[in-house]
C-alpha positions as CSV (number, residue, x, y, z in Angstrom):
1,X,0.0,0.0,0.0
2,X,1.3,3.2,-1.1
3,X,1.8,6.4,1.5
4,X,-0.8,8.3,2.0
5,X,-0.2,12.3,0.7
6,X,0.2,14.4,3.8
7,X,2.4,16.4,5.9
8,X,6.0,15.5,7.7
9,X,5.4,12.7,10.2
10,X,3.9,14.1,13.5
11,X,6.3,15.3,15.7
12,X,4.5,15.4,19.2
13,X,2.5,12.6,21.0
14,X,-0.9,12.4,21.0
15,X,-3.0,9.5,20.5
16,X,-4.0,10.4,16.6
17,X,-4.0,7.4,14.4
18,X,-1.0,7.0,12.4
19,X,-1.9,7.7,8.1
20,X,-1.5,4.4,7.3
21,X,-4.3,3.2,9.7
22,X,-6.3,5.9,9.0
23,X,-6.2,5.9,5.3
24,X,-8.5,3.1,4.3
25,X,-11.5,4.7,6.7
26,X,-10.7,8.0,5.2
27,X,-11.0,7.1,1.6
28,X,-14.0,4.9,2.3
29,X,-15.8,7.9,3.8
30,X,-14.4,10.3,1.4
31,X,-16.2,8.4,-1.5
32,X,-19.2,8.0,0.9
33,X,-19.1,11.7,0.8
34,X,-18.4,12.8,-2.6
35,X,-20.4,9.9,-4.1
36,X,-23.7,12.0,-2.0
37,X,-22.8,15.2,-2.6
38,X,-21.7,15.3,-6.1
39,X,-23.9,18.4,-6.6
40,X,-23.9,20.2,-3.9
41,X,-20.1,20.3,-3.8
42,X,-18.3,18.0,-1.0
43,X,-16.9,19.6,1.8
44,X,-13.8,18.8,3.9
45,X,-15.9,19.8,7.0
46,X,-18.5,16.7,6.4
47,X,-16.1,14.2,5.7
48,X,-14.3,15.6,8.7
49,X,-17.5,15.0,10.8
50,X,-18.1,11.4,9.7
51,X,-14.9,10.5,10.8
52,X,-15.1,12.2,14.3
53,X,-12.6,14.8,13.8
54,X,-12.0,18.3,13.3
55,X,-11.8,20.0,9.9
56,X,-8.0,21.2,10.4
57,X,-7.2,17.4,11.9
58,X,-8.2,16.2,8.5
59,X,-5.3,18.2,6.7
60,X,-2.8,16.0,8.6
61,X,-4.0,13.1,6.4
62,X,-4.0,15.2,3.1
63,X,-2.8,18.2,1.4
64,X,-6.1,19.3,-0.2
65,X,-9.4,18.3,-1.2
66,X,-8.6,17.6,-5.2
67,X,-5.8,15.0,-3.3
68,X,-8.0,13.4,-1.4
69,X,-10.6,13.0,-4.9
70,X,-7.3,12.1,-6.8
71,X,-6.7,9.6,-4.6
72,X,-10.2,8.1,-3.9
73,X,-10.6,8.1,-8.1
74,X,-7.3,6.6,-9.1
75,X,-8.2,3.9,-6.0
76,X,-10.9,2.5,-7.8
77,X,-9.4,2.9,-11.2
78,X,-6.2,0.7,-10.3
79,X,-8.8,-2.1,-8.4
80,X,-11.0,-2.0,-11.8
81,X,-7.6,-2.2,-14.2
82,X,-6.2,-4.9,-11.8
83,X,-9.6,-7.0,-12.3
84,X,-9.3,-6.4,-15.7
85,X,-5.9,-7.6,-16.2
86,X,-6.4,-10.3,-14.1
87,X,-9.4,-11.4,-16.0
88,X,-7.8,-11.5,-18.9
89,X,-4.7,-13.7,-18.6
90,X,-7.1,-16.3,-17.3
91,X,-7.5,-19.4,-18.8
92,X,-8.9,-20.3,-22.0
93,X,-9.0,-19.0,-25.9
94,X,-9.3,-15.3,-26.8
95,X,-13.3,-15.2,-26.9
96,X,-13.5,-17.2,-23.0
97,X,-11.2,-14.5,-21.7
98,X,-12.8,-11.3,-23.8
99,X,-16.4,-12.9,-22.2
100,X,-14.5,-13.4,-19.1
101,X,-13.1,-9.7,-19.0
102,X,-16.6,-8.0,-20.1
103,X,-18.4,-10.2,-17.4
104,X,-15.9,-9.6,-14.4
105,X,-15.8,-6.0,-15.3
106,X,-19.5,-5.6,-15.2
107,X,-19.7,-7.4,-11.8
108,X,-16.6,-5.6,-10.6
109,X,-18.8,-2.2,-11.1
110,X,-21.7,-3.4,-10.0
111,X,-19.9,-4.2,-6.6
112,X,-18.3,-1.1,-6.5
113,X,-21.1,1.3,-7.7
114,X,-20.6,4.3,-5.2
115,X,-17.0,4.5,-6.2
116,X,-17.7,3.9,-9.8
117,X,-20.1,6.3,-9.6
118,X,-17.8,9.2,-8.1
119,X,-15.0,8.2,-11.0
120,X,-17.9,8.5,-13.2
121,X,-19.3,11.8,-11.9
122,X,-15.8,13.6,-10.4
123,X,-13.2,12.7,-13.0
124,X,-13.9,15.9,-14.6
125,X,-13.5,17.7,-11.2
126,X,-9.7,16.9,-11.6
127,X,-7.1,19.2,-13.2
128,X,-6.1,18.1,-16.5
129,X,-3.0,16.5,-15.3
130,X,-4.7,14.7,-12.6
131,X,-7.1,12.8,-15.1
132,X,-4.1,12.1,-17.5
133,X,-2.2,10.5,-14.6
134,X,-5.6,8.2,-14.2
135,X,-6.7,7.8,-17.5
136,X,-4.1,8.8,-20.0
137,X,-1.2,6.9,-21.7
138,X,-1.7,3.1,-22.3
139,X,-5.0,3.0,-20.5
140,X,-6.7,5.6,-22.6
């Protein structure tokens, strides 16, 4: 698992949960969040709320809000390639692992509709270079 974006490592004590435990609830309420809200513009402050914590706590995690939807978009664009590819060196001729692929990929979205749904609806939300890191290149 890659590092989460964020500040330097936390000097003091405390008893705030290290990124790397915190990151998987984070991004799971972050698409929670931006999955509801697509319209009414997300806000730090509610997915700062969900997770019990104040709005400036939440910028120890990440840099920015566009981060945070970088990060929750290319997620589920990585699981859904990985399925893909995984599909598709399966077993079997050429048309078994295209119906394979097309199948798996259908059920793979179907199981991750909120977050489909956010790289569906926020993609566009990104700066230029942001969807090109996702999308562009060989997976375009």
């Amino acid at each position: 698992m890659r590092q989460p974006p964020g500040r330097a490592r936390r000097r003091g004590g405390g008893d705030r949960k290290l990124r790397e435990e915190r990151w998987p609830e984070l991004i799971e309420v972050a698409t929670e969040v931006f999955y509801e809200r697509a319209m009414r513009r997300p806000r730090c402050r509610t997915i700062a709320n969900r997770l019990g914590m104040l709005k400036g706590s939440l910028y120890y995690y990440i840099h920015s809000k566009e981060d945070l939807l970088y990060d929750v978009i290319n997620s589920v664009h990585q699981e859904g390639l990985a399925n893909i590819e995984s599909l598709a060196a399966g077993e079997g001729d050429a048309l078994q692992r295209l119906r394979n692929v097309i199948v798996g990929h259908i059920d793979h979205e179907l199981r991750h509709l909120k977050q489909t749904a956010v790289f569906l609806h926020e993609l566009q939300a990104l700066a230029p270079d942001r969807q090109a890191q996702i999308v562009g290149g060989e997976h375009a």
